[in-house]
VOTI-330310 format. One record per residue: residue in three letters; residue number from 1; x, y, z of N, C-alpha, C, O, CB in turn. Coordinates in Angstrom, 1 decimal. Glycine has a CB too. Layout:
# residues N
+------+-----+--------+--------+--------+--------+--------+--------+--------+--------+--------+--------+--------+--------+--------+--------+--------+
! rest !  nr !     nX !     nY !     nZ !    caX !    caY !    caZ !     cX !     cY !     cZ !     oX !     oY !     oZ !    cbX !    cbY !    cbZ !
+------+-----+--------+--------+--------+--------+--------+--------+--------+--------+--------+--------+--------+--------+--------+--------+--------+
!  ala ! NUM !      X !      Y !      Z !      X !      Y !      Z !      X !      Y !      Z !      X !      Y !      Z !      X !      Y !      Z !
...
+------+-----+--------+--------+--------+--------+--------+--------+--------+--------+--------+--------+--------+--------+--------+--------+--------+
END
This chain:
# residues 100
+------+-----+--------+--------+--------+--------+--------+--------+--------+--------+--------+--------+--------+--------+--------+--------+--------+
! rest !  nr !     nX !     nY !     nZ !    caX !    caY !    caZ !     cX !     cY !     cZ !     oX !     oY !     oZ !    cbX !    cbY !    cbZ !
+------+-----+--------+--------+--------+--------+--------+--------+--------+--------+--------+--------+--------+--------+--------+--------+--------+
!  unk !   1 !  -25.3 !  -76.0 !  -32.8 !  -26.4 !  -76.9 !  -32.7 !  -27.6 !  -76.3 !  -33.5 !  -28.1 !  -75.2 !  -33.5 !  -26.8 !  -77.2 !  -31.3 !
!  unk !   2 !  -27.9 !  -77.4 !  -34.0 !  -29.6 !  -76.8 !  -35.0 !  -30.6 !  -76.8 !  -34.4 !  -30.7 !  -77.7 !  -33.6 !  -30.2 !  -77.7 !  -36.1 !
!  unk !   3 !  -31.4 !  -76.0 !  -34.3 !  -33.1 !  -75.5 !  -33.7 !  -34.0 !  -77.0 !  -34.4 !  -33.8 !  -77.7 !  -35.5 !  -33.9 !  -73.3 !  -34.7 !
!  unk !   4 !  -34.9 !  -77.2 !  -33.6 !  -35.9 !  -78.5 !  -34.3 !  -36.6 !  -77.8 !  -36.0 !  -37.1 !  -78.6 !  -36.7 !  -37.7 !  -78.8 !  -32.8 !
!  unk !   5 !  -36.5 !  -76.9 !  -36.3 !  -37.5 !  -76.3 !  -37.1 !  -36.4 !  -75.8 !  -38.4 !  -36.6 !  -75.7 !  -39.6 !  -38.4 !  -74.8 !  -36.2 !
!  unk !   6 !  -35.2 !  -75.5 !  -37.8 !  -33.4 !  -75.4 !  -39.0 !  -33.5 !  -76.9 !  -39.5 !  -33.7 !  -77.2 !  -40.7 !  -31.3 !  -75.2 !  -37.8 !
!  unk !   7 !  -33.4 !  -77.8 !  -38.6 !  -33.3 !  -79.3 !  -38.9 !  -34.1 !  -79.9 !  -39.8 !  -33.8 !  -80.6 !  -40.8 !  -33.5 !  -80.0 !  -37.8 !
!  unk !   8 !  -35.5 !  -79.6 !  -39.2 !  -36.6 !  -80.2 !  -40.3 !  -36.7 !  -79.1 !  -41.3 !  -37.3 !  -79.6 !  -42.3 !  -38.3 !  -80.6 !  -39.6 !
!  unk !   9 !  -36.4 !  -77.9 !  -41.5 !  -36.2 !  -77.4 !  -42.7 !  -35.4 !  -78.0 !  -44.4 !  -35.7 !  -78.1 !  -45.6 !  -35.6 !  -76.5 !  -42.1 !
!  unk !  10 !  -34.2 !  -78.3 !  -43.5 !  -32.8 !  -78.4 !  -43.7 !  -33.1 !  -79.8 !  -44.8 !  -33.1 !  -80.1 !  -46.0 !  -31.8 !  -78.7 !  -42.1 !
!  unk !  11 !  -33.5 !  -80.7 !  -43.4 !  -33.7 !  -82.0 !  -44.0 !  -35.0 !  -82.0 !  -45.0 !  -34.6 !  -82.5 !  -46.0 !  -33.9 !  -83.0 !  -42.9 !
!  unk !  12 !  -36.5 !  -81.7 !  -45.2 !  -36.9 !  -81.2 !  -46.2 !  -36.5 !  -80.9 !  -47.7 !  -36.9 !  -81.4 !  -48.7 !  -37.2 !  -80.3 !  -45.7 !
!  unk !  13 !  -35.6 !  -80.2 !  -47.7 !  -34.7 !  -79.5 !  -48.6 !  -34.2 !  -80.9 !  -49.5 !  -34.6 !  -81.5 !  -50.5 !  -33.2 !  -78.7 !  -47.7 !
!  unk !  14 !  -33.2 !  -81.0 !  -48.3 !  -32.5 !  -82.5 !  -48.6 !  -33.4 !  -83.6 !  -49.5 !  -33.2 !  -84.1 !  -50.7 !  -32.3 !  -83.3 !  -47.0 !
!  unk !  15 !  -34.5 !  -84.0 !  -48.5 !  -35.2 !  -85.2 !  -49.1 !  -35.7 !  -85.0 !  -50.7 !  -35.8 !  -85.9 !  -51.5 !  -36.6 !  -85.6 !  -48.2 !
!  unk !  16 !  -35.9 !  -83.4 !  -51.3 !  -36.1 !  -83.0 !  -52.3 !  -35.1 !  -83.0 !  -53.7 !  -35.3 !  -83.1 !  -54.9 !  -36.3 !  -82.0 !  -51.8 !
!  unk !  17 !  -33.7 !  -82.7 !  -52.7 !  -32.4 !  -82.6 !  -54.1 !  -32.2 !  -84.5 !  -53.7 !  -31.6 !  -84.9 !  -54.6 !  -30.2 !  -81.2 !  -53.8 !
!  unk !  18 !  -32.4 !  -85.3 !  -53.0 !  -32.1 !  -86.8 !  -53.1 !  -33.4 !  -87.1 !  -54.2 !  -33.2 !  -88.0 !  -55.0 !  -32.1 !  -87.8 !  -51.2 !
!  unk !  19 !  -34.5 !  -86.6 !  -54.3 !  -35.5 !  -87.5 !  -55.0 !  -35.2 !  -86.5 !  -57.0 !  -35.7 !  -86.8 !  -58.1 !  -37.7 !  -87.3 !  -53.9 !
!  unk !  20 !  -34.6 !  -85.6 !  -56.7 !  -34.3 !  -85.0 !  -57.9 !  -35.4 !  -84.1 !  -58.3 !  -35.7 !  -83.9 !  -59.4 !  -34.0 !  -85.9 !  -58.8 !
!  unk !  21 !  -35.9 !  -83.5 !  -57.2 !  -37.1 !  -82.2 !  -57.2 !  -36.3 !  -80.8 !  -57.2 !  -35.2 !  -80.7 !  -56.7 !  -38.2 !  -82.2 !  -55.7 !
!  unk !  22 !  -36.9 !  -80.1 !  -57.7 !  -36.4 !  -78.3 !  -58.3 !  -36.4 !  -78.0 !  -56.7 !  -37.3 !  -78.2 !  -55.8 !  -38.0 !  -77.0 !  -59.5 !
!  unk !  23 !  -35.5 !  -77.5 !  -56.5 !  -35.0 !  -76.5 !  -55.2 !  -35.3 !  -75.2 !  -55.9 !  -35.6 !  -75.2 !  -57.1 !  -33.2 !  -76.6 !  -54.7 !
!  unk !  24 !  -35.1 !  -74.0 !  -55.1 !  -34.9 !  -72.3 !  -55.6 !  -33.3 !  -72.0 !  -55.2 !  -32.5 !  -73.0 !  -55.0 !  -36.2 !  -71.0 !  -54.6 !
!  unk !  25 !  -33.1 !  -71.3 !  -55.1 !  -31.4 !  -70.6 !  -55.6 !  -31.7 !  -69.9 !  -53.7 !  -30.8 !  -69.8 !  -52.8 !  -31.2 !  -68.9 !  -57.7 !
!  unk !  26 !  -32.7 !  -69.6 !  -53.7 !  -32.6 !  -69.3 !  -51.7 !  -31.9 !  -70.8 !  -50.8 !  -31.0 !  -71.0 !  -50.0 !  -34.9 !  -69.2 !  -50.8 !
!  unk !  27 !  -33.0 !  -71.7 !  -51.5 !  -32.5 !  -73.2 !  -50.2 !  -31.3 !  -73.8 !  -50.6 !  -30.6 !  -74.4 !  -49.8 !  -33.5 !  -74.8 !  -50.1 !
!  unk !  28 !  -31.1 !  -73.6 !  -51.7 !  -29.8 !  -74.0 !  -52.1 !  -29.0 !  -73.4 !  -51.5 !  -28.2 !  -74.2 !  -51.2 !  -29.6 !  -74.1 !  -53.2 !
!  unk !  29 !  -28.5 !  -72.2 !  -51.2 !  -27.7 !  -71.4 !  -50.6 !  -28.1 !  -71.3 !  -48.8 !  -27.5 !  -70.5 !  -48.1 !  -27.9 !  -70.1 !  -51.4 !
!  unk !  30 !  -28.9 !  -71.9 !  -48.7 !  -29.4 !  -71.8 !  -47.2 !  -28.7 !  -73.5 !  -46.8 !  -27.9 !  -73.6 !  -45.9 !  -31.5 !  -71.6 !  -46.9 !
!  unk !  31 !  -29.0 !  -74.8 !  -47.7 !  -28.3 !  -75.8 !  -47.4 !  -27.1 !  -75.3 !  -46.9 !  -26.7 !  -75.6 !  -45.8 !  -28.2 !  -76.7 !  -48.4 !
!  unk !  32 !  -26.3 !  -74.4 !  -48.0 !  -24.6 !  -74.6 !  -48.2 !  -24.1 !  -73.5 !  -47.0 !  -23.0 !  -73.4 !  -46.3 !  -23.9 !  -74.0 !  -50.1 !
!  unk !  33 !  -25.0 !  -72.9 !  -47.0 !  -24.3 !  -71.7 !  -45.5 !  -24.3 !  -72.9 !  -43.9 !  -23.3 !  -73.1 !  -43.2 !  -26.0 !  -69.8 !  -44.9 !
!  unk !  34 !  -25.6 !  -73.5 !  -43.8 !  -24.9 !  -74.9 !  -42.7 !  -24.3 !  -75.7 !  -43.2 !  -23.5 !  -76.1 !  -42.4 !  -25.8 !  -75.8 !  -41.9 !
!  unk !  35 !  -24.3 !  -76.5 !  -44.6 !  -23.3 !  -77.5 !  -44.6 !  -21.7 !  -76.8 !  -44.3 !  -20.7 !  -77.3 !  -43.9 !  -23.4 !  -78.4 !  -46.1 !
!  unk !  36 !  -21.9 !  -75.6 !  -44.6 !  -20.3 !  -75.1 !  -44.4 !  -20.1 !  -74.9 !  -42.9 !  -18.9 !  -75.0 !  -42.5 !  -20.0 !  -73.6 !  -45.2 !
!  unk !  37 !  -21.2 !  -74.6 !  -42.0 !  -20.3 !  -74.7 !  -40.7 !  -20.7 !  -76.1 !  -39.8 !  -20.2 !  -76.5 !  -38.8 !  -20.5 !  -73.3 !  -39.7 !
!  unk !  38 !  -21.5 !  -76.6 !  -40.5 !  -21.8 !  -77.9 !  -39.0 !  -21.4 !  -79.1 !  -40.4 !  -21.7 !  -79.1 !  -41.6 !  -24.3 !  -78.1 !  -38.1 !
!  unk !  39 !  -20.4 !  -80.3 !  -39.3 !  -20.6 !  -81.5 !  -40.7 !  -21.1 !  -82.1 !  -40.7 !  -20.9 !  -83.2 !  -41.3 !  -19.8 !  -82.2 !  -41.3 !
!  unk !  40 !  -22.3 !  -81.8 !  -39.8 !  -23.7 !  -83.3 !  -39.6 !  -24.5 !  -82.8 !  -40.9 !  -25.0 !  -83.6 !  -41.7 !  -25.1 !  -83.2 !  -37.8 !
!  unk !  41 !  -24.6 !  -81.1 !  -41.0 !  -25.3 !  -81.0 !  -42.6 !  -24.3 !  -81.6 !  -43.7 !  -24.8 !  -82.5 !  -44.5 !  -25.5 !  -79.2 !  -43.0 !
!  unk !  42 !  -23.1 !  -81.2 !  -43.8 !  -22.4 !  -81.8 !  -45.1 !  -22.4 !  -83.1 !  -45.1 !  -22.0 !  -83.4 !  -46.2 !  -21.1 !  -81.5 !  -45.4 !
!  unk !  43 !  -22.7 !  -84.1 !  -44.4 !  -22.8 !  -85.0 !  -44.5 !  -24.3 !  -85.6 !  -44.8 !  -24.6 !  -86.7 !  -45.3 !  -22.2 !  -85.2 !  -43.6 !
!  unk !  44 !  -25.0 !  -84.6 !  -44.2 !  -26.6 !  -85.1 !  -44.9 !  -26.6 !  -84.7 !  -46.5 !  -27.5 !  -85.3 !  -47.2 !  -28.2 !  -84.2 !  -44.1 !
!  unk !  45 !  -26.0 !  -83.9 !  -47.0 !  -25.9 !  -82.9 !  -47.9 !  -25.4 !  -84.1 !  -49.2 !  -25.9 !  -84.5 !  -50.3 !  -24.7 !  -81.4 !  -47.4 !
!  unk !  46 !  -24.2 !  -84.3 !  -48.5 !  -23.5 !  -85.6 !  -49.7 !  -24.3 !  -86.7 !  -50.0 !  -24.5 !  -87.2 !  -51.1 !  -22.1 !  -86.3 !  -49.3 !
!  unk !  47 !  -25.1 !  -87.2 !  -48.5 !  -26.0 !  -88.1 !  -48.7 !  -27.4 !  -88.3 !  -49.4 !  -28.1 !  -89.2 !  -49.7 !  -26.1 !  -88.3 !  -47.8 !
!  unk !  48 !  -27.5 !  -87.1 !  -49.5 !  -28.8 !  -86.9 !  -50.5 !  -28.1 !  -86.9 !  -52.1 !  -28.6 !  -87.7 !  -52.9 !  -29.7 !  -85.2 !  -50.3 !
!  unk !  49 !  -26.8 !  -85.9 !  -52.5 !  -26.4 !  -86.4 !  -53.7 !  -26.3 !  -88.0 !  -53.9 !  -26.7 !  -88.6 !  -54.9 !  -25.1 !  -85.8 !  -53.8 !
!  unk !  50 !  -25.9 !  -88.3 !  -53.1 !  -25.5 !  -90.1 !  -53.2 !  -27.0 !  -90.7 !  -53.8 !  -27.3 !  -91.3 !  -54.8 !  -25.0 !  -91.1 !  -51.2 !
!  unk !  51 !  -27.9 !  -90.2 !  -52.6 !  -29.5 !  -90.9 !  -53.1 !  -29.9 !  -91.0 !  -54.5 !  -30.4 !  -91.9 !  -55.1 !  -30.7 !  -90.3 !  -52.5 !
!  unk !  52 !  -29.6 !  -89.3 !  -55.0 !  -29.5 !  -89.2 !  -56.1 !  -28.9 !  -89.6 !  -56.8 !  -29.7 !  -89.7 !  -57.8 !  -29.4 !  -88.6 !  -56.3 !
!  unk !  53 !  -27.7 !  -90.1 !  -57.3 !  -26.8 !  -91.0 !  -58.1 !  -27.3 !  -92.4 !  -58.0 !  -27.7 !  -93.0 !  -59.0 !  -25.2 !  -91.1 !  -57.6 !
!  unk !  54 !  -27.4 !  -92.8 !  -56.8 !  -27.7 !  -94.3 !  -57.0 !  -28.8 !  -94.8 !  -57.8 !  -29.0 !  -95.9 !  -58.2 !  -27.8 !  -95.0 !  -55.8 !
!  unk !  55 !  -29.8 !  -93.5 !  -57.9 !  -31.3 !  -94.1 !  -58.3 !  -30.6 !  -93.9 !  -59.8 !  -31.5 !  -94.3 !  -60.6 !  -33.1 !  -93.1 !  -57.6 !
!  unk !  56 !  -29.7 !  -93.5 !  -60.3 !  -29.2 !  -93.7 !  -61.9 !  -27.7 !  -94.8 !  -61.9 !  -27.0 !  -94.8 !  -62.9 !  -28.8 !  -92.0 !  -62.6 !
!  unk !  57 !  -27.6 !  -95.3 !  -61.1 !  -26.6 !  -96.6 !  -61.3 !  -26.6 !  -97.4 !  -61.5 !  -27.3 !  -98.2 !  -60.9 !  -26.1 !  -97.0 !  -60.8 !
!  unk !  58 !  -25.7 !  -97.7 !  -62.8 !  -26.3 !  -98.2 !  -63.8 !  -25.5 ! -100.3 !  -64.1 !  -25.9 ! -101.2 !  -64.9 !  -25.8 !  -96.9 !  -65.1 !
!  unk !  59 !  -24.3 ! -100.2 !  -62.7 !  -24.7 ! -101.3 !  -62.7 !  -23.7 ! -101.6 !  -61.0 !  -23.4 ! -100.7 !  -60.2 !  -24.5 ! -102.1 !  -64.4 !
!  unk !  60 !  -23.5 ! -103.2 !  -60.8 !  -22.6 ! -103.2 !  -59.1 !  -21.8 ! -102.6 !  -59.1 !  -21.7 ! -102.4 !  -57.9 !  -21.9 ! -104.4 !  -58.6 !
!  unk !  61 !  -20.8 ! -101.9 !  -59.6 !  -19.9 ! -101.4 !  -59.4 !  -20.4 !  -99.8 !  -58.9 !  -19.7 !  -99.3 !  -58.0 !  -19.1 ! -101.7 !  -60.5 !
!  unk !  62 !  -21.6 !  -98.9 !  -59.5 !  -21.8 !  -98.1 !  -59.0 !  -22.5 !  -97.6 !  -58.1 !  -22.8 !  -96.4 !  -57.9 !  -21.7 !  -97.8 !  -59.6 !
!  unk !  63 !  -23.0 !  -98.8 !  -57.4 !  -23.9 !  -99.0 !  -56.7 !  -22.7 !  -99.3 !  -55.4 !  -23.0 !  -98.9 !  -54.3 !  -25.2 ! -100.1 !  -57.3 !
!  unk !  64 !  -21.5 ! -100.0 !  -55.6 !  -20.9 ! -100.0 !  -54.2 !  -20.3 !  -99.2 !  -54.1 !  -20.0 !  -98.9 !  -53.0 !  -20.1 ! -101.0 !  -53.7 !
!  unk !  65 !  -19.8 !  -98.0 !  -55.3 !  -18.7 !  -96.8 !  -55.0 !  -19.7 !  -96.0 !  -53.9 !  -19.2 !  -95.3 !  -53.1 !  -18.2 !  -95.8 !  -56.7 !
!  unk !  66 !  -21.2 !  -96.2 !  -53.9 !  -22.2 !  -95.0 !  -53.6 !  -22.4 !  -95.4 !  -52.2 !  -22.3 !  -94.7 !  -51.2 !  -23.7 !  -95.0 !  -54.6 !
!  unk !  67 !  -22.7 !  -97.1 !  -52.2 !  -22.4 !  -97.5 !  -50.2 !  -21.0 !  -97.2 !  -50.0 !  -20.9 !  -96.9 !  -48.8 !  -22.5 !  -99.5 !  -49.6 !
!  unk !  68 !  -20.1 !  -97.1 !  -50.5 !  -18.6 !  -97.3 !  -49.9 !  -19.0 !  -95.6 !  -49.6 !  -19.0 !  -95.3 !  -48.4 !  -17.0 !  -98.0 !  -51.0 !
!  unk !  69 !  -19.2 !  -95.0 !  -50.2 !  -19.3 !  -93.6 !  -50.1 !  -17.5 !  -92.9 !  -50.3 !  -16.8 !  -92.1 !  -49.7 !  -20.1 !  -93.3 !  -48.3 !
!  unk !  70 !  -17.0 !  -93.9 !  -51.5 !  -15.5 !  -93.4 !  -52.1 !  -15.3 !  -92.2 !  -53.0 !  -14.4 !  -91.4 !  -53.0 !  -14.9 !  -94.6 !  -53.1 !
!  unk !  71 !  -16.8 !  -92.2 !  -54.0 !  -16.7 !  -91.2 !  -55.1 !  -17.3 !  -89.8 !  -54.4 !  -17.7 !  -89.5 !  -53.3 !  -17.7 !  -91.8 !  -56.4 !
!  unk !  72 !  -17.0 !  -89.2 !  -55.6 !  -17.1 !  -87.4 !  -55.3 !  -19.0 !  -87.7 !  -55.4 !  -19.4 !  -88.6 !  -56.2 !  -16.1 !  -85.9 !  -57.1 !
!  unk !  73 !  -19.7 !  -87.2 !  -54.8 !  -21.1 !  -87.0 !  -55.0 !  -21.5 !  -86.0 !  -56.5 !  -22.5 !  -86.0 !  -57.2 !  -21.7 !  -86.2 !  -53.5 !
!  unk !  74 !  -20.4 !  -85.3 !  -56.5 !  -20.9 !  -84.6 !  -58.2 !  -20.6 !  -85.2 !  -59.2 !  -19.4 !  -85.1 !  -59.4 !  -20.5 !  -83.3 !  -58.7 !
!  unk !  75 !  -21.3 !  -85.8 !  -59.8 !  -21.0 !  -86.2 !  -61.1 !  -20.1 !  -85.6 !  -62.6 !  -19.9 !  -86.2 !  -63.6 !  -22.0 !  -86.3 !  -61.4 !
!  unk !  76 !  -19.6 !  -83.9 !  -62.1 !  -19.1 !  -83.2 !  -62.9 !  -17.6 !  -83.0 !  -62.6 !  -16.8 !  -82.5 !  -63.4 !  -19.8 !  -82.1 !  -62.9 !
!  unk !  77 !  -17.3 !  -83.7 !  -61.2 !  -15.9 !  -83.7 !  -60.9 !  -14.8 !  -85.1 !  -61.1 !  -13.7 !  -85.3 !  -60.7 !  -15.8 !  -83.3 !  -59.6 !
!  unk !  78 !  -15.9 !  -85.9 !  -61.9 !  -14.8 !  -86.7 !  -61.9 !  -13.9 !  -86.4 !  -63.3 !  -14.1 !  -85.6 !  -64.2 !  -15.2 !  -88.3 !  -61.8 !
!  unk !  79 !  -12.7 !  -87.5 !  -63.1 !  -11.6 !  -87.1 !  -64.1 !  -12.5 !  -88.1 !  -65.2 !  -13.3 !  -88.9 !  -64.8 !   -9.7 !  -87.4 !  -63.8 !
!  unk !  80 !  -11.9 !  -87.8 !  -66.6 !  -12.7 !  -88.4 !  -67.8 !  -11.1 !  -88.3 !  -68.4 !  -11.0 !  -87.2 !  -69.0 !  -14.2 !  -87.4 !  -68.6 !
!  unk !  81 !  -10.2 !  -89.0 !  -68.5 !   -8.9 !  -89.2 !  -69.2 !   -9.1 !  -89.0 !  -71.0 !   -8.1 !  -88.7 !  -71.7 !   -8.3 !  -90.8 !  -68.8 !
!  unk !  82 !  -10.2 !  -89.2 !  -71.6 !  -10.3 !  -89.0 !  -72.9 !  -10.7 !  -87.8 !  -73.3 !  -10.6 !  -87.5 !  -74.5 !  -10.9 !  -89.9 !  -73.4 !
!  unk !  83 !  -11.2 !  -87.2 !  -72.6 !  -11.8 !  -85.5 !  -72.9 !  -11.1 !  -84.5 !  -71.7 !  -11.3 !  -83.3 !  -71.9 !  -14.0 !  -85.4 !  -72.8 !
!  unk !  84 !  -10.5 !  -84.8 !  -70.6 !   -9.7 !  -84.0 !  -69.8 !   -8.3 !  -83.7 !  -69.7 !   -7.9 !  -84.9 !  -69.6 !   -9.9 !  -84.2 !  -68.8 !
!  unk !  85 !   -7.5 !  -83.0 !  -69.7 !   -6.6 !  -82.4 !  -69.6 !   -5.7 !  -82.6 !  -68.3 !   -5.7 !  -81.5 !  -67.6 !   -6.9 !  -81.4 !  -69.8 !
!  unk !  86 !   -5.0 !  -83.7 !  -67.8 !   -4.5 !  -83.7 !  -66.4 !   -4.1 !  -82.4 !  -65.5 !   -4.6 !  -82.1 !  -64.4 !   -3.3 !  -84.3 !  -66.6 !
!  unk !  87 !   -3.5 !  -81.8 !  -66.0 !   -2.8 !  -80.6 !  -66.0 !   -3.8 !  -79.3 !  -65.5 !   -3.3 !  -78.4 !  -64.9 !   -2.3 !  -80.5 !  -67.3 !
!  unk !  88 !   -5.0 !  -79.4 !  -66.0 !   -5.8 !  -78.8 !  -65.9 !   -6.7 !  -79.4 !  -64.9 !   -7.6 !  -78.7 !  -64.5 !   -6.1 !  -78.6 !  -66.9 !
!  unk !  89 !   -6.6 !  -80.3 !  -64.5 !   -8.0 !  -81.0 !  -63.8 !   -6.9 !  -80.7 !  -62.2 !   -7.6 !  -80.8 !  -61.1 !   -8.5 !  -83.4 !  -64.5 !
!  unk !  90 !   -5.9 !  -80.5 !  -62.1 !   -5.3 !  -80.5 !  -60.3 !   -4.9 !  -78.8 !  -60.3 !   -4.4 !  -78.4 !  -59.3 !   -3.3 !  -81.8 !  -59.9 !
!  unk !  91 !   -5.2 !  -78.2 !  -61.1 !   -5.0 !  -76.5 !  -61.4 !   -5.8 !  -75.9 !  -60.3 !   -6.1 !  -74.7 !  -60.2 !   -5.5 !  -75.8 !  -63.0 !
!  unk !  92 !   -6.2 !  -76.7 !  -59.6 !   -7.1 !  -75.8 !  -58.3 !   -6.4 !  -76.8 !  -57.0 !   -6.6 !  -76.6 !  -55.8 !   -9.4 !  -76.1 !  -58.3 !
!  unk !  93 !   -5.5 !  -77.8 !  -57.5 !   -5.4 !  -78.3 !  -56.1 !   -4.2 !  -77.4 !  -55.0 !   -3.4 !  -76.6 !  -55.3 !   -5.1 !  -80.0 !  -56.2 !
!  unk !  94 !   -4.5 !  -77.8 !  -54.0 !   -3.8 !  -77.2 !  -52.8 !   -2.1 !  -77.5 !  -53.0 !   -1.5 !  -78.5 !  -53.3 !   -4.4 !  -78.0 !  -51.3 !
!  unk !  95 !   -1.7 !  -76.0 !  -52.7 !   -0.2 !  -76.3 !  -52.9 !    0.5 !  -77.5 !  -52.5 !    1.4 !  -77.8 !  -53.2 !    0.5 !  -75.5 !  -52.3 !
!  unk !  96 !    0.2 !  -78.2 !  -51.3 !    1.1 !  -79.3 !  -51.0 !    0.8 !  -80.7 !  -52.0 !    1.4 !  -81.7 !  -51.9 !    1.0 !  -79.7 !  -49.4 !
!  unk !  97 !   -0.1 !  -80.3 !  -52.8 !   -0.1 !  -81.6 !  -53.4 !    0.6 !  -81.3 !  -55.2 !    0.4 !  -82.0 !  -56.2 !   -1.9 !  -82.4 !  -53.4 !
!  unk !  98 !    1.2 !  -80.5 !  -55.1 !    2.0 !  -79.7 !  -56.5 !    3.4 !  -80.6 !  -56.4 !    3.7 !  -81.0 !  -55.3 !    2.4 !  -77.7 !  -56.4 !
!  unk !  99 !    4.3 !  -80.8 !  -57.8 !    5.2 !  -81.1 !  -57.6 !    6.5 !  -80.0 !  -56.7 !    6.6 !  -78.8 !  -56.5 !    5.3 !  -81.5 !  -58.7 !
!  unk ! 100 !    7.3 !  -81.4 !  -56.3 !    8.2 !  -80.9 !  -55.3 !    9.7 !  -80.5 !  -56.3 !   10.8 !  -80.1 !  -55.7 !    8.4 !  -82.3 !  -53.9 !
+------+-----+--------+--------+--------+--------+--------+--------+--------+--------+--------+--------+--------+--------+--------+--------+--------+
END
């Protein structure tokens, strides 16, 4: 459970990477140490990426992937089939999803 003063920290932070303001390399690493053990942070955490994407979506379609909350929040992980490499893009995934 978070302290009142972790929380409004936390969230601070947050409202900062959702409006697309300069964080330091401390809060950023202070976000990711609680989003990694509580998932009420990773879930505020994605939700600020989201704020961030939507205020650059560019038309309905990416504006409902962002309510549906379907897509990856980073914009650097999706697949791009004309400049990526299949093969290369699942080279990190978890053994059970490898062929059988």
């Amino acid at each position: 459970m978070l302290s009142a003063s972790t929380r409004l920290q936390i969230q601070e932070i947050l409202i900062r990477i959702a409006k697309r303001e300069s964080i330091s390399l401390r809060e950023r690493l202070y976000i990711e140490k609680h989003a990694d053990s509580d998932p009420t942070v990773s879930t505020w955490v994605k939700k600020a990426y989201r704020i961030q994407q939507e205020r650059h979506a560019s038309n309905a379609i990416d504006h409902l992937l962002n309510s549906l909350d379907l897509d990856s929040p980073d914009p650097e992980s999706n697949f791009h089939p004309e400049e990526d490499d299949l093969a290369e893009w699942f080279k990190g995934a978890p053994s059970w999803l490898s062929r059988s």
